[in-house]
N, C-alpha and C positions, 0 to 999 in steps of 0.2 A: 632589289634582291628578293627578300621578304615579307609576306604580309598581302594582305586585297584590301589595304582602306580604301573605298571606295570616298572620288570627290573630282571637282576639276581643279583644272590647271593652267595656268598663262605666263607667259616671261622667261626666259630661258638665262642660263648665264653665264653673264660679259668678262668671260675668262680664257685665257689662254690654255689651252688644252693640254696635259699633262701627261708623265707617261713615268711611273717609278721603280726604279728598281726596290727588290727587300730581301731579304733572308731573315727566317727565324730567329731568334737570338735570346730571347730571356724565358723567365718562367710565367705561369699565369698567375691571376691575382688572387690572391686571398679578398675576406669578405672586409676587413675594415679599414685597407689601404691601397690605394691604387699604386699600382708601379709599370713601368718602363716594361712592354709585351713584345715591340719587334725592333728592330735595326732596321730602319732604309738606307739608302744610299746620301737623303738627304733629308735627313732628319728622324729622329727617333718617335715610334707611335704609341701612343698614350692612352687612358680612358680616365675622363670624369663625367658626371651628374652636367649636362646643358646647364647654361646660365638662358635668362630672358635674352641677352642680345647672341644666341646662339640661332634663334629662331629664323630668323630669312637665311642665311645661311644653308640652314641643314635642309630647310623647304626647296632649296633652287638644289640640292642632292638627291633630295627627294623625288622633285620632278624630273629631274634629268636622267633619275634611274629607272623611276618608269616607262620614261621613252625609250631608254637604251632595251628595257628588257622586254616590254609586251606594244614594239614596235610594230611584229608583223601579228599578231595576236588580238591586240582590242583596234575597237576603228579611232581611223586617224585622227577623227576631228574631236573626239576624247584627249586625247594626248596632245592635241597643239593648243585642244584650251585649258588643260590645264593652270589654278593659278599658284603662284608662286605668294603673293601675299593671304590668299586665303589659308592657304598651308601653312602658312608660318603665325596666322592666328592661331590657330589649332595645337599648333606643336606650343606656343608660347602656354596657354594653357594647362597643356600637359608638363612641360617645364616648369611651371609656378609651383604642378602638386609632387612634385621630385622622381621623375617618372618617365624621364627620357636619360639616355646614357649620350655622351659624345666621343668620336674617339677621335685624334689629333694629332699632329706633328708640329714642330714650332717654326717650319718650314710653309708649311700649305694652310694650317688652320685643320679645321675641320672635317673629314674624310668621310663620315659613317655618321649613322644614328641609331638607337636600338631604343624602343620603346614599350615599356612595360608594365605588366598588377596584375590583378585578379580576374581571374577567368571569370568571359563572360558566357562561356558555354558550359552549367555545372552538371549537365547530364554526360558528361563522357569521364569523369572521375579525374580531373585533376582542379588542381584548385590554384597555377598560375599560368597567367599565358604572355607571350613576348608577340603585341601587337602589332610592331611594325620592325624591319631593321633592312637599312640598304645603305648600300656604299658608293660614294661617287664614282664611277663609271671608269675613270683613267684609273682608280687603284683598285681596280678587280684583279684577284691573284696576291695581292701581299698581305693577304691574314687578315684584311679590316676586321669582315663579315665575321670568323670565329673568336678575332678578339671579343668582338660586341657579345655574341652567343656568349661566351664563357661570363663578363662583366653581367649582364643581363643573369644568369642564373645566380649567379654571388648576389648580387641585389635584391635576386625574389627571397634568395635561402635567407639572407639578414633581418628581411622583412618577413618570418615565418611562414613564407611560403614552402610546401613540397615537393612539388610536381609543377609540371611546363605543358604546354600546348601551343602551337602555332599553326596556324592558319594558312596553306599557299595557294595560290594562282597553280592549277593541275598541269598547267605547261609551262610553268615558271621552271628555268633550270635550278632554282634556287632547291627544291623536292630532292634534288640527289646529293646536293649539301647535308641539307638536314638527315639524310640515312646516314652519309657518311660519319656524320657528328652523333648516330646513338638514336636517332630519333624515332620510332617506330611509327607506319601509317595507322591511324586509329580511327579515321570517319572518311569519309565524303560525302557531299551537301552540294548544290545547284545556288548559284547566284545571279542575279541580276545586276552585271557593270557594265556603265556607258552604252544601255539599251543593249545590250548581248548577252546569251543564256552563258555563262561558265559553270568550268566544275571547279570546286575545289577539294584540298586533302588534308585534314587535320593530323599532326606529326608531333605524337608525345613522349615523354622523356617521367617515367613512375620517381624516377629520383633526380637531383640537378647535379645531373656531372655529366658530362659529353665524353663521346666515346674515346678512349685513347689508341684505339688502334688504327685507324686510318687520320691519313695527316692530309686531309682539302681544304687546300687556302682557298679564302674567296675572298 
């Protein structure tokens, strides 16, 4: 969904392909206690802090939604090699320093991930930014993505952060998400991913509340 970490990728995963119904249903969270955010049809979605054995998990969502999203976008042989154990170093890492969100059902596991701290880019004025966040592929449409969004900004604001910034892929459908949630375009910069020039769009938020007027599930 979210995010340009740039890296590869390999392994795909040996799962049965899924497909959920949800409707809206509860309230969002406050900063000291996670609670119950949507109704599915099978089973109710949740958010806590990743644990260490979250990590291959959320890495094969990881990869799986890269593929799904900048399929016809980056080249191919970026995307089939990406790895699924090197990503789930990485995210374990980021897990260890309390800095990864999951979000869940008692039904499928783990659905989303949202990853977050301190802006690493402090010339555009904000001081946190949510460095990655995607949603397993079959539950695009039932709210993962703004659960995480909403959990992610409660976590910067508990941690005296202000202000948000995110980073997207300039042909990531994920850019009309972020307008629709409040986020306004604040940069764009030129990358270099999987040997190919890309643009990107930096997408900030001066205070962490997402927008209430438009309701895009992703």
């Amino acid at each position: 969904m979210a995010g340009t970490d740039d890296g590869k990728n390999g392994g795909g995963k040996n799962m049965v392909r899924r497909r959920a119904s949800c409707r809206q249903n509860f309230c969002l969270p406050n900063i000291s206690r996670w609670v119950t955010l949507w109704a599915m049809s099978d089973g109710a979605l949740s958010l806590r802090l990743a644990r260490p054995g979250d990590a291959v998990p959320l890495a094969r969502i990881y990869v799986e939604a890269w593929r799904d999203t900048y399929a016809a976008i980056l080249p191919h042989r970026m995307l089939a090699n990406m790895s699924v154990e090197m990503h789930a170093a990485r995210l374990e890492r980021a897990i260890r320093k309390g800095a990864v969100l999951a979000a869940e059902t008692p039904h499928h596991g783990v659905l989303g991930l949202a990853g977050f701290g301190a802006a690493r880019d402090h010339g555009l004025g904000f001081d946190g930014e949510v460095y990655t966040l995607y949603v397993d592929p079959d539950f695009m449409g039932c709210g993962v993505g703004r659960t995480l969004l909403h959990g992610a900004f409660a976590q910067l604001q508990a941690r005296a952060f202000h202000s948000c910034l995110i980073w997207s892929h300039a042909q990531n459908h994920a850019c009309f998400f972020y307008e629709a949630m409040g986020g306004t375009r604040m940069a764009e910069r030129r990358a270099m991913l999987g040997g190919q020039d890309v643009g990107e769009v930096a997408f900030g938020w001066k205070t962490l509340a997402l927008s209430p007027r438009r309701r895009l599930a992703i």
